[in-house]
C-alpha positions, 0 to 999 in steps of 0.5 A: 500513487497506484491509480488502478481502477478498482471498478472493475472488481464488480463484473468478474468472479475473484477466481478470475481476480475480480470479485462480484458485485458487493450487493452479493455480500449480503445475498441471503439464497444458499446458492450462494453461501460460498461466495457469501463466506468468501466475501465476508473472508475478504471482508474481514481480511480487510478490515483486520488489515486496517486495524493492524496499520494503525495499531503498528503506525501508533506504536512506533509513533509513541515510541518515537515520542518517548525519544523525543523524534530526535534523530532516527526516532523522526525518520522512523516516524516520519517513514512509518507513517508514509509507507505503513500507513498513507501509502498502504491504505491510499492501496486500499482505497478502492479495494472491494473489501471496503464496502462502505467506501465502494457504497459511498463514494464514487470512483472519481472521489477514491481517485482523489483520495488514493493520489493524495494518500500516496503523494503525501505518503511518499513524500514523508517517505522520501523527507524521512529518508532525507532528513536521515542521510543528509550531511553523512558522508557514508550513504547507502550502504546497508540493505535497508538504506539501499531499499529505501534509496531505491523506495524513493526513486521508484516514488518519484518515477510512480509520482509521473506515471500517476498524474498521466493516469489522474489527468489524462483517464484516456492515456494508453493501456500501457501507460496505466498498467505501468503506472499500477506496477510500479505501484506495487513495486514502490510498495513492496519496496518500501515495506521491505525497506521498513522490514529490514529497518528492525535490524538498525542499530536505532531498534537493537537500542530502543526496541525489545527482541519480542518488540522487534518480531512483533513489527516483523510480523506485522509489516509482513501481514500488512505488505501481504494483504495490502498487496492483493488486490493491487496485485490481483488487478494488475495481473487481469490488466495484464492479460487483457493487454496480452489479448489486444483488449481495451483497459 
């Protein structure tokens, strides 16, 4: 439930982590055919990034169907459509990559749809996971297990941190800037959970060795472009902080 302020993406240049204003896109003067090319780059990152999301959430959603969701075909659904597709486009929301939401919808409007994709996102990561260990008597004792308990964890402490940033817009630099790196901790821990997860005993059943490296590759393209404006974000807040500036 990372709220960070993607409005500020707009003043400063993408060498200092922002990118200028999207009206640049489309600047037609040859000055400007570098950054031009860079954000149409950014642009197309983006947008493939969207599409490789829904490609590997459908997928796994109608293998999971073709299992009937019974037992670990539903927390595999259930986890894949809350850390791969909810919690990673809730990301991207106010990412400048996606220019039509930038044009269209203002910031109060991406807040709330960032809060609702990461809430419902985490909570069918945490049902997923719950559904999955609950009565067993052994818990946790895989990596993958391990990262999803601590996915869970991080959610709920990022679920806090999130309604402080959504209510109270006023809240200390800090309380903020916490709250974006815990976001992207939660991320990248539930993706890498996701990772880890090809190597249950549910997808050496079900699942090809090409499938298996497909998902693999996937879930480390979507972890790594998703990341980047969170990350490059966090990294300007950070050092604006370290200076004693406003956030």
């Amino acid at each position: 439930m990372s709220c960070n302020n993607y409005d500020v993406f707009n003043t400063i240049s993408v060498d200092n982590f922002i990118l200028k204003s999207q009206e640049d896109v489309f600047y037609s003067s040859p000055i400007h055919s570098s950054q031009n090319l860079r954000h149409s780059l950014i642009f197309g990152m983006n947008l493939f990034n969207h599409i490789i999301i829904v490609v590997l959430t459908l997928a796994m959603a109608y293998k999971c169907w073709l299992l009937e969701f019974k037992k670990t075909a539903l927390h595999a659904h259930l986890c894949t459509m809350g850390f791969v597709l909810l919690m990673a486009e809730g990301m991207m929301v106010r990412y400048p990559g996606n220019l039509l939401l930038n044009q269209y919808m203002s910031s109060s409007t991406k807040n709330l749809i960032h809060g609702l994709l990461q809430f419902v996102g985490g909570s069918l990561g945490i049902g997923g996971t719950l559904q999955k260990y609950w009565g067993k008597e052994i818990h946790f004792k895989s990596i993958h297990a391990k990262l999803g308990l601590a996915a869970c964890i991080l959610c709920t402490i990022n679920f806090v941190s999130g309604l402080v940033s959504l209510f109270y817009p006023a809240s200390l630099g800090s309380i903020r800037l916490m709250h974006g790196f815990l976001g992207l901790t939660t991320f990248i821990t539930g993706m890498l959970c996701q990772f880890y997860g090809y190597e249950t005993g549910f997808f050496n059943r079900n699942f090809s060795l090409k499938e298996k490296h497909l998902y693999k590759f996937f879930t480390i393209v979507i972890l790594a472009l998703t990341t980047i404006g969170p990350l490059k974000l966090f990294l300007f807040k950070l050092s604006k902080l370290m200076f004693n500036e406003s956030l």
